[in-house]
N, C-alpha and C positions, 0 to 999 in steps of 0.2 A: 597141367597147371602145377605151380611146386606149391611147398611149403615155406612158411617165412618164419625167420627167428627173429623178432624184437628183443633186441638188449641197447643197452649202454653204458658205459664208466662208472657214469654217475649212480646207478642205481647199488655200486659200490659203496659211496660214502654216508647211507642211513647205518647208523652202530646203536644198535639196542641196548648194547652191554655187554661184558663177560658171560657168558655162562650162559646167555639168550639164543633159544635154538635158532630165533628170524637173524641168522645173521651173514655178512656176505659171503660167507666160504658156501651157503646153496648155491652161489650162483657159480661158484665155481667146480662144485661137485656136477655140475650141470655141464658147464662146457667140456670139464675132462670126461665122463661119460660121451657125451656126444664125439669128441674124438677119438677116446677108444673104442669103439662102436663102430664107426665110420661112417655116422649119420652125419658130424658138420659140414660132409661136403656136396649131402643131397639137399641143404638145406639153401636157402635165400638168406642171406647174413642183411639185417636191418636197423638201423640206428635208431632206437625209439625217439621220437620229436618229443619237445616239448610240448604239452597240454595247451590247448585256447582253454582258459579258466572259464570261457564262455559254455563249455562243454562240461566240466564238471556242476557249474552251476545248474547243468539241466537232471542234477540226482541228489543235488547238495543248495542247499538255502546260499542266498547272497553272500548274508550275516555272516554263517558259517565259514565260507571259504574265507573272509576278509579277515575273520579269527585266526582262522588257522597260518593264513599266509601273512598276517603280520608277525604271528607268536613265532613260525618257522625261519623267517627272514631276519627275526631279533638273534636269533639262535646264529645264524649265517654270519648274521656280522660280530658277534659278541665271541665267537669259535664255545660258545659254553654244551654243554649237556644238558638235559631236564626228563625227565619222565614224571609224565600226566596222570600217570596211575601204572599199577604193579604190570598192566602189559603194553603200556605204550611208553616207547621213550624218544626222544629226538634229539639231535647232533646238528652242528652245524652242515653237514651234506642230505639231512633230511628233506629239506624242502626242492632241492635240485632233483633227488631219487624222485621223490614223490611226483614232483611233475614229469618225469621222464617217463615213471610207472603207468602213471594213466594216458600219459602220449599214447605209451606202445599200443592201450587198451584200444583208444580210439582208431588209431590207424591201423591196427590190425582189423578192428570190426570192420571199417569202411574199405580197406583191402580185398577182402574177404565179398562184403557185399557189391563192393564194383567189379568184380570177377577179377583182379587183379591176379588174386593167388586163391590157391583150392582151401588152405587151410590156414593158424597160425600158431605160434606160442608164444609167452611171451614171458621171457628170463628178467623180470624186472626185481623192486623189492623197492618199499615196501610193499604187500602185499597188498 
């Protein structure tokens, strides 16, 4: 059985800020590592899906997610920046990352437990 790697593009466009260490150059320290390595080619290359919101609701209140995915999708269309407090900030590609991030989560788990693949990781962001 392999191992799977969940990524996607989008998980590129959360931007913290200047000088904020959660920023997309991990994810690219990540892939250059695995190619110089010569691990990306024992790997399972995976597109993280999009999240069922139905599934984060089952760790996160209704309320909550309909908070967060109106305030992220104002953000989406308005192209503006904001930061919630000194360690959270969000960008208009925020809420695409964010749903992409918890996709990989879940598909990776349910991969994993339908014996799909042995293992997984998952190069997303936000974290």
């Amino acid at each position: 059985m392999s191992t799977a790697l969940y990524t996607h593009p989008d998980c590129h466009a959360h931007d913290m800020g200047h000088g904020h260490p959660e920023c997309p150059q991990r994810l690219d320290a990540i892939h250059d590592h695995l190619i110089a390595t010569g691990l990306d080619v024992a790997l399972e290359h995976r597109d993280a899906p999009l999240v069922d919101l139905r599934d984060v609701e089952l760790a996160h209140s209704v309320g909550y997610v309909s908070q967060l995915k109106d305030r992220l999708e104002q953000l989406a269309l308005t192209g503006e920046a904001r930061a919630f407090d000194p360690d959270t900030s969000a960008n208009a590609g925020t809420w695409a990352a964010a749903q992409r991030a918890a996709g990989a989560a879940v598909a990776a788990t349910d991969a994993v437990i339908d014996g799909d693949i042995a293992n997984a990781f998952c190069a997303v962001r936000p974290p």
